[in-house]
N, C-alpha and C positions, 0 to 999 in steps of 0.2 A: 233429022235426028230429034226424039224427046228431051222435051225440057226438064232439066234439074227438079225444078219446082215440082212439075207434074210428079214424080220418081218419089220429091220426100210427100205430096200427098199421098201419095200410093201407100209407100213406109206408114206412113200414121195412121189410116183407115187400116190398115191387117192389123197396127197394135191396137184397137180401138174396136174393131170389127161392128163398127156401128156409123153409119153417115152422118149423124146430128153430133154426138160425142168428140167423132173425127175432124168435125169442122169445126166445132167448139173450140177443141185444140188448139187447129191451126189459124182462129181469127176469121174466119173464110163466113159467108155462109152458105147452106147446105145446097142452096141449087149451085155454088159458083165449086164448090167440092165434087159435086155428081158430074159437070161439066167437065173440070179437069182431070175426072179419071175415064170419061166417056173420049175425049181427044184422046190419052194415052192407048187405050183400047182402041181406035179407029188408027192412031201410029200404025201399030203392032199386029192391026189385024185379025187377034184374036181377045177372049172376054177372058179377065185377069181375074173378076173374083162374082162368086155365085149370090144373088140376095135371095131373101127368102126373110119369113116373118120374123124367125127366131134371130137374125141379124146378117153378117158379109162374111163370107170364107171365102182365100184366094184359091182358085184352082190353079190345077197343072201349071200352066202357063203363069199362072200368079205367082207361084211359089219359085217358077225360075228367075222372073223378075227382079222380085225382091234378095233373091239370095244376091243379085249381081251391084242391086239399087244401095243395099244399103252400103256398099265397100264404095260405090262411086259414093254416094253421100258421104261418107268421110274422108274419104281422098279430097274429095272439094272444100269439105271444112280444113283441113289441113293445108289445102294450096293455099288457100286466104290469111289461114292464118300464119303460113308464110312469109306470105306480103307484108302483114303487119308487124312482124316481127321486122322484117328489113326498115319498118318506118322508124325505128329506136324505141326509149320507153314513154315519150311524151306522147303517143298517140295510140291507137289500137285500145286493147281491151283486153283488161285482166280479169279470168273470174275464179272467184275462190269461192271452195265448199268447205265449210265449217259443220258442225253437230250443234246443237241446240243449248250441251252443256257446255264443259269448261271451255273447251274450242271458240266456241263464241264471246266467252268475256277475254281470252287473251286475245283475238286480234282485233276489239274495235278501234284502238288507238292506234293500232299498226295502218288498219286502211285510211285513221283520219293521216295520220303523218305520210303517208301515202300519196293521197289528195293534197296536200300542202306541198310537197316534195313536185308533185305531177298532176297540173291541176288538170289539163287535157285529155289524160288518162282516162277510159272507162273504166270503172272498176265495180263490179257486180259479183256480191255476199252472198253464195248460196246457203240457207241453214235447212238442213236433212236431214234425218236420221244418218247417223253416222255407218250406220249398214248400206245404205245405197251410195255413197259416196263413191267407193273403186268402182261401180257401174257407172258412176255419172262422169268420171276420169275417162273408163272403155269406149263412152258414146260424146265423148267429147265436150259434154255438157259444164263441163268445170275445167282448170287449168293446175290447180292444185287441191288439194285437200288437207284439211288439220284435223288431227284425231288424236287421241291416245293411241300411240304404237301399240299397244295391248290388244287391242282392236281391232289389229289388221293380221288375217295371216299370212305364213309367208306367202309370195309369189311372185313368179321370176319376170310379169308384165311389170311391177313399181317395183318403185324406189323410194326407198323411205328415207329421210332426213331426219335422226331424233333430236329435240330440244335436249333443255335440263330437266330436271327430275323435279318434283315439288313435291313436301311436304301434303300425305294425307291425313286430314284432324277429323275429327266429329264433333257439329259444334250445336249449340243451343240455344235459344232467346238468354241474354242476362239474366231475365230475374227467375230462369225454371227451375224448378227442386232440385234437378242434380249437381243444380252450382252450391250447394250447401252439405253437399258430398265432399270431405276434402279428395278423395284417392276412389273417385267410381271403379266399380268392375263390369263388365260386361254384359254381368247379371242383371246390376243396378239400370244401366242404359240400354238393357231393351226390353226394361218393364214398357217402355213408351215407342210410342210409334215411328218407323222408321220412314221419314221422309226422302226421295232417291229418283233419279232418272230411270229409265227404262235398262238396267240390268245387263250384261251379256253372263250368260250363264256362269262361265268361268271364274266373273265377279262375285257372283251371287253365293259358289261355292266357297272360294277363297272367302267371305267373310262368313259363311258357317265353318267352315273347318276352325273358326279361333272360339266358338263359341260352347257352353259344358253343352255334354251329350243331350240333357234332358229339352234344352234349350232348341239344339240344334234338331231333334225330333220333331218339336211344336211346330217350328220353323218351317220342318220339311211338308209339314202336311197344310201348314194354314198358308204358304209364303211370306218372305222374308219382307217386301216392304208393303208399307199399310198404306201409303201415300205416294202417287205413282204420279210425278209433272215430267216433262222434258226440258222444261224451261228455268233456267238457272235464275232468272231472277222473280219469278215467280214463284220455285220452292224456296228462298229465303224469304219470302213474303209470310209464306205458309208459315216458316219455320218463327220467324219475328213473333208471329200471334197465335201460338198453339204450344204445347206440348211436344211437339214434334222435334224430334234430332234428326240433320245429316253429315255424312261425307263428304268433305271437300277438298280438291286441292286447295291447299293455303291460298294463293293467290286470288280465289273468289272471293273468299268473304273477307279479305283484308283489309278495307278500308272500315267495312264494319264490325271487326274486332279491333281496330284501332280506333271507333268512336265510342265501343264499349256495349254494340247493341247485341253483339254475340260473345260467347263465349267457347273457348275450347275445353272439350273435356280432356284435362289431363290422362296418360297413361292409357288411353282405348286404340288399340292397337288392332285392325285387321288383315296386314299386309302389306304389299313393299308398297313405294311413293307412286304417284300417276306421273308419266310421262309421255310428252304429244312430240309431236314431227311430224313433219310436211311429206304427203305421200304424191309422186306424177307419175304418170308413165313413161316406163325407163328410155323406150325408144321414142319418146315426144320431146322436140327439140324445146329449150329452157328458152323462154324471151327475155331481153332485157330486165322488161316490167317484174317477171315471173323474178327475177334475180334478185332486182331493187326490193322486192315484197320479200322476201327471205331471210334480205339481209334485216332488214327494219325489224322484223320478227324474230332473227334471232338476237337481237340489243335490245328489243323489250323482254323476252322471256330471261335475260340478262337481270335485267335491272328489278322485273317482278320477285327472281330467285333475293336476290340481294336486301329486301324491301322484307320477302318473308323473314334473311337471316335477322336481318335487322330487330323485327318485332317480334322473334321469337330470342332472343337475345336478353332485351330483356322483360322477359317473363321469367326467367330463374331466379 
């Protein structure tokens, strides 16, 4: 019978459709890649994928392979992590997928109190675009995910967990001109450039549909943000030293509107609050670990809500 391993080389040279790429991938090098799929073909009898200059397509017999390879290579991922679930939460391997934005500044503290909680624990931070996350759920690549519920549509392979809701502000360096605005409008705040994550459309809309006609015209033809990062703490960097305004759940930039380095612009209003939960797949059994991390995440997104009411409190 062929080997496992042979099967997920197989799988990653058809995603790769290239020998060098494929072994890159998998750590291998390229003779010791061409070797295990040359055994797998010598198994089986027959040649599983065609070369040629342009690069590797699986034939006939490839294409049945793999249909069967990849279900056993998940089956197998899942027997293990079986196993490991039986060992309790102080052992095995948790891994979470996060987005690059809010996602990732609520749960650094969750994984440190995590690792203090369970120090045995593997515990490995996926950050992704928030768009490949339910695929890296499907292919087993992640155990959980946190996103803005916003962000997911429905569908009947997850389950989604929602947190609390937070507070969306639009905030700006202390000393920029629109802090000497007492009552900005909307007008006034996007003379200046909108600094912002990567968009899901429905975002994008929802914040022109609050904006006047004339505005939302300009908007539709030039796009809406001038300044495009992924990374939450590098567009408050941007935003520290420039002109530039964003969006944020409260919870981001709260330490630095409570040391005064940002400010919120009163009254800029483009839509309801952002809210995140923990999305898995509904028929993948919850580990211990997976529970412990849930629970830790939802008493921090607790005490962050609380911390916002707190400092918006007062500011009246």
């Amino acid at each position: 019978m062929f080997e496992l391993r042979h099967l997920r080389h197989a799988i990653k040279l058809a995603e790769h459709k290239n020998f060098a790429r494929a072994a890159e991938a998998l750590h291998l090098s390229q003779p010791a890649l061409s070797r295990s799929i040359q055994a797998l073909e010598d198994q089986l009898g027959v040649r599983l994928f065609d070369r040629d200059q342009s690069g590797v397509e699986p034939t006939l017999y490839g294409h049945l392979l793999l249909e069967r390879a990849r279900d056993l290579d998940l089956a197998a991922t899942d027997l293990m992590r079986e196993i490991e679930l039986a060992k309790g939460v102080d052992s095995g391997e948790l891994k979470v997928g996060v987005g690059p934005w809010g996602a990732a500044m609520l749960v650094g503290q969750v994984v440190g109190a995590m690792n203090l909680q369970h120090p045995q624990l593997r515990l490995n931070l996926v950050i992704g675009p928030w768009q490949e996350l339910p695929a890296r759920l499907a292919s087993r690549q992640i155990d959980l995910a946190i996103v803005n519920v916003s962000e997911i549509h429905a569908n009947e392979e997850l389950d989604v967990s929602p947190l609390g809701e937070h507070p969306l502000v639009a905030i700006c360096r202390e000393d920029h001109p629109l802090t000497r605005i007492e009552q900005p409008t909307l007008r006034d705040v996007f003379q200046y450039p909108l600094a912002a994550p990567n968009m899901p459309l429905l975002v994008q809309e929802q914040v022109l549909s609050h904006l006047p006609a004339d505005l939302r015209a300009t908007f539709d033809r030039q796009g809406l943000v001038r300044i495009t990062c992924d990374s939450s703490s590098v567009l408050k960097n941007v935003v520290a030293n420039s002109d530039a305004f964003t969006f944020v759940n409260a919870f981001m930039a709260l330490d630095e509107l409570q040391r005064g380095q940002f400010k919120v612009l009163p009254g800029i209003q483009v839509g309801p609050a952002g809210q995140f939960g923990v999305v898995r797949l509904r028929r993948r059994s919850l580990s211990g670990a997976a529970r412990a991390f849930m629970a830790l995440l939802g008493e921090h997104d607790k005490i962050m809500a609380a911390r916002e009411h707190a400092y918006f409190s007062t500011q009246k």
